[in-house]
C-alpha positions in Angstrom: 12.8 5.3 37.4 16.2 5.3 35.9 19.4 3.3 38.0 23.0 4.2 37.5 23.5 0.1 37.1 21.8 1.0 33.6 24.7 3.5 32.7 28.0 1.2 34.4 29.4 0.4 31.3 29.4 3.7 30.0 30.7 5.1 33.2 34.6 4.2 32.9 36.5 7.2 34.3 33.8 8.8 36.1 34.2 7.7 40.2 30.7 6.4 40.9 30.6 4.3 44.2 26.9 4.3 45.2 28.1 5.3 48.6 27.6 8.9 47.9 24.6 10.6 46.3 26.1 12.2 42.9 24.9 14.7 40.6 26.0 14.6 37.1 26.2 17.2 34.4 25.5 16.9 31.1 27.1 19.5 29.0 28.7 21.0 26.4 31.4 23.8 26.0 29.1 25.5 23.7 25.9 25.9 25.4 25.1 29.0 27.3 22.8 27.5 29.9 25.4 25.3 30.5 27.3 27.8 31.1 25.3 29.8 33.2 25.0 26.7 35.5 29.1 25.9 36.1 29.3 28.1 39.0 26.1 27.1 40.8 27.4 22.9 40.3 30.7 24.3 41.5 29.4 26.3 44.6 27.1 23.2 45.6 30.2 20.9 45.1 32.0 23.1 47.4 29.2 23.8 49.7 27.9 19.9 49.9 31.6 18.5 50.1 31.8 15.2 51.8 27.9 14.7 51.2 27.5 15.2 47.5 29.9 14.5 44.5 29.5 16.2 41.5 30.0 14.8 38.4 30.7 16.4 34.8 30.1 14.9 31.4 31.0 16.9 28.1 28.0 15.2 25.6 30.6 15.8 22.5 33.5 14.4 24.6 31.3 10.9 26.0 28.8 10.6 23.0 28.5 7.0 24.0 27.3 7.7 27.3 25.0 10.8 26.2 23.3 8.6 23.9 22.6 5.5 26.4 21.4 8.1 28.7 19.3 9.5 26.0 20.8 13.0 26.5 18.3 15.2 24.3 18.8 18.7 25.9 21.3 20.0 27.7 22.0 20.8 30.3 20.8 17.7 32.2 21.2 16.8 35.8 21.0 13.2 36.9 20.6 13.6 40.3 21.0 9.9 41.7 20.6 8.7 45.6 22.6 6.4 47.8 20.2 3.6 46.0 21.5 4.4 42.5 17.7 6.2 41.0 18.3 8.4 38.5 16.0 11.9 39.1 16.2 13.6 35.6 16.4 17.3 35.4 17.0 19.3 32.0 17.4 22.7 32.0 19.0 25.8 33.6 17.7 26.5 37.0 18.3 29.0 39.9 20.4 27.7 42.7 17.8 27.7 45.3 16.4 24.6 43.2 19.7 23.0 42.6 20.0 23.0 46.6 16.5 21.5 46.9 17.5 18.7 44.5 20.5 18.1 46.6 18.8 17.6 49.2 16.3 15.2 48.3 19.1 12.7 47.0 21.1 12.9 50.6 17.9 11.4 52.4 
């Protein structure tokens, strides 16, 4: 399993603690999927507030830290616990899901 610690130096800018679980997104502007999933990261960041940040990381903004994370498709979720594992997710995905993902990483 992937650890944050792996992606530190890459991470300048981006408020990772490892006191709260955090879900980054890997997107770009230009992808439709991606798209399509702004408003479900939003509504979890705003329904999960205080348990669950949420992160956002434009590939063709960060290129360095797309390619250490070895960002093929997006979008991609890292979903990463209190411990700092990394749960990779790539792809669109109905909210129910997103939720469910959440909710692993907060135990």
């Amino acid at each position: 399993m992937e650890n944050i610690k792996d992606y530190q130096q890459y991470l300048k800018g981006y408020d990772y603690t490892g006191k709260t679980p955090v879900v980054i997104d890997f997107y770009a502007t230009w992808c439709g999927p991606c798209q399509a999933m702004a408003p479900m990261l939003q509504r979890l960041a705003q329904e999960y507030e205080g348990r669950i940040k949420v992160l956002k990381v434009d590939v063709d903004k960060n290129q360095a830290l797309a390619a250490a994370a070895n960002i093929m498709s997006i979008p991609t979720l890292f979903l990463i616990n209190k411990d700092g594992d990394i749960e990779r997710q790539v792809g669109g995905m109905p909210y129910q899901q997103l939720t469910t993902l959440a909710e692993r990483i907060i135990d």
